[in-house]
N, C-alpha and C positions, 0 to 999 in steps of 0.2 A: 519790475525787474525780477527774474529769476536765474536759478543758478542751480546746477546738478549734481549729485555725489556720486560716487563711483555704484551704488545700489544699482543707480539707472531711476531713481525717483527723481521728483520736482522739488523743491521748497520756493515758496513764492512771499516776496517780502525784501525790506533792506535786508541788510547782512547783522543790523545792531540787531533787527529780530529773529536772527536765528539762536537756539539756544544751545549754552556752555555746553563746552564737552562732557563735562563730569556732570550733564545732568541729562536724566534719560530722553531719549528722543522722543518727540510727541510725532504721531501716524500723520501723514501730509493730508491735506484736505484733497477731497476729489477731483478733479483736473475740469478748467473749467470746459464749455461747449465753444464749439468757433475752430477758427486756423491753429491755435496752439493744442490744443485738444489733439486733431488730426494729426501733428505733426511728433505728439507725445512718443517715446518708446514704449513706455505702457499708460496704455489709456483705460483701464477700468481695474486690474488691480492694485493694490494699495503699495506703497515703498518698502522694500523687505526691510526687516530691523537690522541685517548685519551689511555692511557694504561688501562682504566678502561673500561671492554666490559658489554655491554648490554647483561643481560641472557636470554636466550630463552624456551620457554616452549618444553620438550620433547615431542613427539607424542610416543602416545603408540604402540607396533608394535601391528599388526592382532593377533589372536587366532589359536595358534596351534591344528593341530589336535588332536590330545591330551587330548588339554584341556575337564575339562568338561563343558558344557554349559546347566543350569540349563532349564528345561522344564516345570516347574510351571507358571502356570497359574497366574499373578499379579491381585490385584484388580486394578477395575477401575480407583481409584482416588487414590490411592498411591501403590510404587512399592515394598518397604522392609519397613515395618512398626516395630517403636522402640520394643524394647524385655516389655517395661513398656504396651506398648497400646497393644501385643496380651496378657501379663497375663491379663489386666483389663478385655479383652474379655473372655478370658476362665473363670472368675469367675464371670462373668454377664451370661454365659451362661448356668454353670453348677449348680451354686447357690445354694452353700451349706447352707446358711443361712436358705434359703427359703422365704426372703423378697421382690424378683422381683418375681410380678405372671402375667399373663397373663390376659384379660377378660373371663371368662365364658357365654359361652352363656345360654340364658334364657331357651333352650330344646335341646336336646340331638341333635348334626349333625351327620349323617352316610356320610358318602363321600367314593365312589369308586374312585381309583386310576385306570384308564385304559386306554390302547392304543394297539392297536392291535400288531405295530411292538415292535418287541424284543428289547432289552438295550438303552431304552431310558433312563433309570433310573424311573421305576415306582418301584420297590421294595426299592430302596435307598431313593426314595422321602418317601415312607409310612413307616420305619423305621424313618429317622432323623427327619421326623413333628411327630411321635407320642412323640416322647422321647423328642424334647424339648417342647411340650405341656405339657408333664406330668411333665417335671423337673419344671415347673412356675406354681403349680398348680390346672394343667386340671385331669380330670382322666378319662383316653384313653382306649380302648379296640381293638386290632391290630388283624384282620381273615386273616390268611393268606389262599385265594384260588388258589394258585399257587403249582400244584404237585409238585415244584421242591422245595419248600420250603425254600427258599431263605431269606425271611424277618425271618422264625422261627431262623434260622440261623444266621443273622442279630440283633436279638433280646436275641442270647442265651439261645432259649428253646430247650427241647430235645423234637426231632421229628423224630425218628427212628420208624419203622416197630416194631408195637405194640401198641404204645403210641394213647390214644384216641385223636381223631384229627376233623377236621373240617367234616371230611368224615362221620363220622358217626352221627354226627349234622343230615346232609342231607339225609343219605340212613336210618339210624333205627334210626333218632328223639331221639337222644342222648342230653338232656338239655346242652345248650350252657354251663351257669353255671358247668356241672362234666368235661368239657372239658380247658375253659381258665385256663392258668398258670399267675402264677405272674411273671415279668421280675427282675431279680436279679439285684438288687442294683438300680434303678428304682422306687420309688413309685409312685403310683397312674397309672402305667401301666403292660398289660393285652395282653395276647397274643393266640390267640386261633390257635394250629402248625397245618402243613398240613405235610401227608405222604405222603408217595409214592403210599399208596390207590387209592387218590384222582384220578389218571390219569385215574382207570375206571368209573367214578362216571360218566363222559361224557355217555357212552354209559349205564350205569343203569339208570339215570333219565329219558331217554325217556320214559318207559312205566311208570313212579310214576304219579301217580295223582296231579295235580297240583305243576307240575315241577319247573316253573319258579319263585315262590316266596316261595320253599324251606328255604331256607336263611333267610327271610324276615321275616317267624315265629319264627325262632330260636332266632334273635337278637331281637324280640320283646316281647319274653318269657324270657328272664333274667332277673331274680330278680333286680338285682344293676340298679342304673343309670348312665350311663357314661356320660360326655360332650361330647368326640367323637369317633366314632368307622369307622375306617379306613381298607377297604376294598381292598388288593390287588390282584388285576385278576392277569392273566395267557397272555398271548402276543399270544390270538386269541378272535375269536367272537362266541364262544361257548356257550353253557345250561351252565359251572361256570358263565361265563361272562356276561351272562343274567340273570343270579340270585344275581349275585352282582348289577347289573343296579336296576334289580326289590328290592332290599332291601336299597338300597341310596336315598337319597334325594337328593344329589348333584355329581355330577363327577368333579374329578381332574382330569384335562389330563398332563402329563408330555411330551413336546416336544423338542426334541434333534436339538439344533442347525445345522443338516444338510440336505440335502435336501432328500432324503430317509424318513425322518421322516415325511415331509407336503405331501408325498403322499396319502398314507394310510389315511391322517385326514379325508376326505369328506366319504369316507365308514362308520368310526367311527360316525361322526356325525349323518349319513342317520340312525345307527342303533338302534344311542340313540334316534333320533326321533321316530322311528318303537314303541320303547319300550316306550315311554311316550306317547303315542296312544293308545297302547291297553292295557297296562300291567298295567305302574306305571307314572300317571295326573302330578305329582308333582315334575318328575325328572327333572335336572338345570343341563347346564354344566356350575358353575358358577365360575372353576378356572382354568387357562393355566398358568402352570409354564416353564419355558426355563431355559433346562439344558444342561451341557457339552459344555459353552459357554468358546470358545476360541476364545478371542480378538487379537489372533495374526493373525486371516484370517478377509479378508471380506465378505467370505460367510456367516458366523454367524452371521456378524452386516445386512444382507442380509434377513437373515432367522427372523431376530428379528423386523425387520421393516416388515417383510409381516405379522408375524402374529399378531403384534400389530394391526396391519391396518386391518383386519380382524374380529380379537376381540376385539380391541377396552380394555377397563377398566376391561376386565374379568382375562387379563394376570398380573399378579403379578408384582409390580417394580423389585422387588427382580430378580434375575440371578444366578443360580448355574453355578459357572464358574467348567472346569474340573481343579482336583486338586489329586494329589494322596494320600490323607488322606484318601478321600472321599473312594477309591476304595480299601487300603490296611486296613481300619478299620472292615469288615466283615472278614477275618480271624483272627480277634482277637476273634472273636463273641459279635460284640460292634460295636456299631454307634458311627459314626464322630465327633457327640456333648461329646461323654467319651472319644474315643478314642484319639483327636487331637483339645479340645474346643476352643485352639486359632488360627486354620488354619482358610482359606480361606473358604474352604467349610465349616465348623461349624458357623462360622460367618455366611454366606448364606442362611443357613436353617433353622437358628436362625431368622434372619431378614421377613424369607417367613413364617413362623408358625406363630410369632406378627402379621405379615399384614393379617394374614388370622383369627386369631382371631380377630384382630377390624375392618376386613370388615364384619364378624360375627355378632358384638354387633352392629355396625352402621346400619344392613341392617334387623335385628328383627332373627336374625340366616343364614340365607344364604350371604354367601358370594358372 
């Protein structure tokens, strides 16, 4: 006969041989060999002395393949923020009230947005700074010089084959003013679409008489006054993209945390120099934004130290980490600050538009 105690041991014997309580337990003899053996909860170590067992913390097992394992991008300094701190941000961001403004600066900024390589995110940068300038305030004026019309697109205007567009700005001197749209639901932002025109305007500008600050007339014959008017090129170093040079004051350059992207910069550079030499005295490349930062490599924390190190205080604290709000908010035909105001990216872009308006008011307009 045997009989168990809550330890999880054996004692084997009558019940007259087990011994009194008040006298200390004797260690149970080793479990014999055979079916009872096998069938033991513990089969080789000894009965613990207390019948009360210590719990042990489970380990989780691994992740099945299966599972899903989420690909978002965390911020920095926290990883799953309360559901209460992203509504506060979405309603810091979108600001219905219209109580949180921005500074204005003291005269109109033009700022090109350019870099020769492709998806850095130069059309995503010049959509989500114009729309959260304009939602705090500013009142923004967005040219889109990219045939492919991306930001029009981004912005919700219609830009179809027909529609007067930036093209005609440039080739028949069409008043900026009969061309910008208003961006729906938007105020104080301003959108002037590009067609599919624009792809030959490259090859008509050659022979126009004073080609390269085309542009540069148009936005300086507008009636209205903007705070800022944001200029997005095309992903080469073309007559657009010298015309947006010659009609800026300042360049944004948007740089892609990977290495592809710091090739190309020294070209870009040599040709904003070329262009504030002969063309236009005044141009500044006075802001480096760092996008499609992904903290789960160390190539980006890589890529972000060199070119901090490089530029020095012209690169923005701010970091657009990748995020898919960021990239699934233009087939809505909506920016990141409407479409998703308390994700990662909205927060981002929100944070880089601030900084770059009070490096604005701090430095007499240039940032």
């Amino acid at each position: 006969m045997s009989s168990s105690y809550p330890g999880g041991g054996q004692i084997y014997g009558s019940p007259a041989q087990q011994p009194a309580v008040d006298e200390p337990r004797r260690p149970a003899p080793a479990p014999r060999s055979g079916p009872a053996a096998a069938t033991s909860p513990v089969s080789a170590a000894p009965a613990p002395a207390s019948p009360i067992s210590t719990p042990v913390s489970p380990v989780e097992p691994p992740l099945s393949p299966d599972e899903h394992v989420s690909r978002e991008t965390p911020g920095r300094d926290e990883d799953d923020p309360p559901l209460a701190m992203e509504a506060l941000r979405a309603v810091q961001i979108l600001n219905p009230s219209g109580e949180i403004t921005m500074p204005r600066p003291d005269h109109p900024r033009v700022l090109c947005v350019a870099n020769q390589k492709g998806g850095v995110g130069k059309t995503t940068t010049t959509v989500n700074l114009a729309v959260a300038l304009a939602l705090h305030g500013n009142r923004v004026l967005v040219v889109d010089l990219d045939p492919q019309g991306n930001a029009s697109t981004g912005l919700n205007v219609p830009h179809h084959a027909g529609v007067p567009d930036v093209y005609d700005c440039l080739i028949d001197n069409l008043p900026l003013s009969e061309v910008a749209q208003p961006v729906e639901g938007i105020p104080n932002l301003w959108c002037v679409p590009a067609t599919i025109d624009l792809a030959g305007a490259e090859i008509e500008l050659v022979s126009v008489v004073a080609r390269e600050s085309r542009l540069a007339r148009a936005i300086a014959a507008h009636p209205e006054q903007f705070d800022y008017v944001f200029i997005d090129c095309p992903p080469s170093l073309g007559l657009l993209t010298v015309n947006a040079l010659c009609a800026a004051q300042e360049v944004l350059i948007p740089i892609q945390c990977e290495y592809y992207a710091l090739e190309g910069l020294n070209q870009l550079i040599n040709n904003i120099n070329l262009v504030r030499q002969h063309l236009n005295p005044t141009l500044d490349v006075s802001t480096i934004l760092l996008t499609m930062y992904d903290r789960r490599t160390r190539l980006a924390d890589a890529v972000e130290q060199d070119v901090r190190n490089h530029f020095g205080t012209k690169v923005l604290n701010a970091v657009i980490p990748r995020n898919v709000r960021v990239s699934e908010a233009p087939s809505y035909g909506q920016s990141v600050m409407t479409y998703d105001p308390g994700s990662r990216g909205a927060t981002s872009y929100f944070e880089a538009a601030l900084e770059i308006a009070m490096r604005g008011v701090n430095t007499g307009g240039n940032a």
